[in-house]
C-alpha positions, 0 to 999 in steps of 0.5 A: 496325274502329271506326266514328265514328258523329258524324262519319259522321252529320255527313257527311251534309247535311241538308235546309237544307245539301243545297239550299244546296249544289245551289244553289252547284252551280247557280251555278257551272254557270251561271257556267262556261255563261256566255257571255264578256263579249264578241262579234263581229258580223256586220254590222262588214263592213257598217259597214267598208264604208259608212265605206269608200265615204264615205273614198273620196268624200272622198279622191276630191276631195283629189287631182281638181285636182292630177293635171290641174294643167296643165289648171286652170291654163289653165282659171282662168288661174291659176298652177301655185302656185294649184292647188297649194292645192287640195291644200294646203287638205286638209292645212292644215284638218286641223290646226286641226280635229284636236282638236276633231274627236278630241273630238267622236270621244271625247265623241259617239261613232263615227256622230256623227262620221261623219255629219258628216264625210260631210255635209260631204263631199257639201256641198263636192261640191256647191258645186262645182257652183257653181264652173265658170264661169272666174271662179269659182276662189275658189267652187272654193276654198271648195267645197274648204275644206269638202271639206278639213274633212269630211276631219278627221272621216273621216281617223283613223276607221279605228283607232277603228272597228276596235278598236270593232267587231273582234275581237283577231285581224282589228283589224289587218286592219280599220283596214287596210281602213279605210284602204284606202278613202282610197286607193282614193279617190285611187286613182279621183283619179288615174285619172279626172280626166285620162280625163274632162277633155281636153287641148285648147285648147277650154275648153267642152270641158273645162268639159263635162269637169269637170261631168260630174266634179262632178255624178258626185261630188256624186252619190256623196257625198250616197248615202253620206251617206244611207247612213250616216245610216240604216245607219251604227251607233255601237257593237256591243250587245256589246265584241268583244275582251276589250282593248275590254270592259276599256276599257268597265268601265273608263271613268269619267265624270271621264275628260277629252279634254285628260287623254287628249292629256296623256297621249299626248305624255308618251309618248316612244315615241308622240311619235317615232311621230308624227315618222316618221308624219308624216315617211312620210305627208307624203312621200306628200301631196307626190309625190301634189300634185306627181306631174303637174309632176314626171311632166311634167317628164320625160315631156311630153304624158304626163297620162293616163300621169301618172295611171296612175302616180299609180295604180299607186302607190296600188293597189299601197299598197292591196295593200300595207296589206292585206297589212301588215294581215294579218301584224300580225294574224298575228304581232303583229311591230308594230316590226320591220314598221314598221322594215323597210316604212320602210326599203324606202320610203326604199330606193324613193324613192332608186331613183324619184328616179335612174331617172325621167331613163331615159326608160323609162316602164315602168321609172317604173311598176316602180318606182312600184309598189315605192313605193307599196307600201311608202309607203302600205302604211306608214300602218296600221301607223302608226295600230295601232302607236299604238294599240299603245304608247298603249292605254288612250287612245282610238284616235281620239286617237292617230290624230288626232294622227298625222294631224295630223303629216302634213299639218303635214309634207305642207304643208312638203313640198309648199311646199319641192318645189313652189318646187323643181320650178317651178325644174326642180330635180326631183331635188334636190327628191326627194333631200330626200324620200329624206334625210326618209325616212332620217332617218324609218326611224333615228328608227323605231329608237329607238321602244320596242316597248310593246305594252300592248293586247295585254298587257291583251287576254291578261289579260282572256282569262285572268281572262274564263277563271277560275282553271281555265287557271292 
């Protein structure tokens, strides 16, 4: 056998190549050891819970004149129609307020946001306490305008803070959370109100009802506001997804608020997603402002029933948020859920309006909480479809103008139905809500399924992998 000497001494490195090679072998095993460009952490519970409880304190205020309506009437000797915009003005500072609320969200970050939002929440808290003289119906009004404009900043956080601080598999399941607060909030609305305020012609009795109410909430959110003024954190060290690290290496400074608004309503799938949004949402806004009159009508003397059931509506939507939360997280069926939990919102509605006059009030508990869990399970599904179909855009934004479409709904809905109901047309009145809802679940249909942050999310992962997975 012949052996090439060259080529046998030329295989063999020589002391210059032998360390350039050890150094390229160190190289790549420091790169095959080196972590992802993203993390989870633990205190993201913590942040969801703080920014829950501040949810809750103002969602709290939206509905504590509402649900004993009958008795603000009396008490200020004002009209059913006056009371109305205690709810009303939650709806109406929304719009307004939305843009520059979703800019300050996208220029200033998460902790700025909230901490305004919840400052404001404790100052309308306690300006109330200023407003419980009987006279003093327009104290109460301003006092609720700030409560109102605390709400724009706290609204459509949950999407945002989730994407920010959650991982790909639990962000579903997070903004669900997030909004669960709110509903925990009016949940504790139509609970405590009519329990701590009394039926009665005594109206130091009542006036003792609503100080005690005030003081408990002006309490609450000014320890919430300290609490997020030195707990609450803008933003993990560290992207926990590889959709949200790929927005992070990507975002330039000549990025601009009004580009991302462009952008959003040049998406058509978005733009139908904001109709049948606000559409579910506003439904809700109305029966939740109108549910004493509508309760009343039907079951007279039954105000502490009134707010049972505006509970079970609410409880059973939380169970249902976190459940949709979940599944989504799961199986990514983003259209097909939003579809069928649509569909069996307009199927409850249909099936509350035809069994109120049965004179059976487990019968209107049953069929509340079959509402409720599909009608306000529905609004995280919402807020992560958008985020879903819009992405790169910043979640905040997308939210911002959902939210925006239900109170601009709510308000028609809750003028329409409140002039309905102070005639005694009920039904008619919830007959238009189940038409609304029809016309919402086929408007669902039309909506493309573009999930682009889970496309981007595995096309991270695989290029985060390197060429070994290929």
């Amino acid at each position: 056998m012949v052996v090439d000497i060259h080529a046998t001494e030329s295989s063999v490195p020589d002391g210059d190549e032998r360390r350039l090679l050890q150094a390229e072998d160190s190289e790549s095993e420091h790169n095959m050891e080196q972590p992802k460009p993203y993390k989870v952490y633990t205190r993201r519970w913590v942040i969801l819970g703080i920014f829950c409880l501040c949810s809750m304190s103002n969602a709290f205020q939206w509905i504590q004149y509402g649900i004993i309506s009958n008795i603000i009437v009396q008490y200020y000797n004002t009209s059913p129609f006056v009371v109305n915009w205690f709810s009303i003005l939650y709806m109406l500072c929304y719009i307004p307020l939305i843009f520059p609320a979703t800019w300050l969200l996208d220029a200033r970050g998460l902790r700025f946001v909230t901490i305004l939002g919840s400052g404001m929440n404790a100052v309308g808290a306690c300006l109330k306490l200023a407003s419980m003289g009987r006279n003093l119906i327009g104290v109460a009004m301003a006092a609720q305008t700030i409560s109102a404009s605390a709400q724009v900043f706290i609204l459509g956080i949950p999407a945002h803070l989730a994407a920010v601080w959650f991982g790909p598999r639990e962000v579903s399941t997070a903004t669900a959370i997030g909004v669960f607060g709110n509903q925990l909030g009016i949940a504790i609305g139509f609970l405590l109100p009519p329990v701590l305020v009394p039926v009665t012609e005594d109206q130091e009795a009542v006036q003792r009802g609503l100080s005690t109410m005030f003081y408990g909430t002006a309490a609450v959110s000014i320890c919430l506001f300290l609490l997020i003024l030195f707990v609450f954190q803008n933003e993990p060290p560290i992207p926990p997804s590889p959709a949200q690290a790929a927005i992070k290496l990507s975002q330039s400074d000549d990025q601009s608020y009004l580009s991302s608004v462009r952008t959003l309503l040049s998406n058509g799938s978005f733009l139908l997603l904001v109709i049948t949004y606000g559409i579910n949402a506003g439904c809700f806004y109305s029966l939740s402002t109108l549910l004493n009159q509508i309760i009343l009508h039907y079951f007279p003397d039954a105000e502490v029933d009134t707010g049972w059931v505006g509970l079970t509506i609410v409880f059973a939507g939380m169970v249902g948020s976190v459940l949709c939360g979940l599944w989504l997280d799961r199986t990514k069926t983003f259209k097909i859920t939003t579809l069928v939990v649509y569909l069996l919102t307009f199927a409850g509605m249909m099936t509350f309006t035809f069994t109120l006059d049965l004179d059976r009030m487990w019968v209107v508990f049953l069929v509340a909480g079959f509402l409720g869990f599909f009608m306000t399970g529905y609004l995280p599904l919402g807020f992560e479809f958008a985020a879903e179909i819009t992405y790169p855009e910043p979640e905040g934004t997308s939210s911002g103008l959902l939210n925006a479409s239900a109170q601009a709904f709510g308000i028609a809905f809750t003028l329409g139905m409140g002039v309905l109901v102070d005639h005694g047309n009920i039904r008619v009145s919830l007959l238009v809500l189940s038409g609304s809802l029809l016309l919402g679940t086929v408007l669902t249909v039309l909506i493309k399924s573009d999930l682009r942050r889970q496309a981007a999310g595995h096309a991270a992962t695989m290029l985060a992998d390197g060429p070994t997975n290929m």
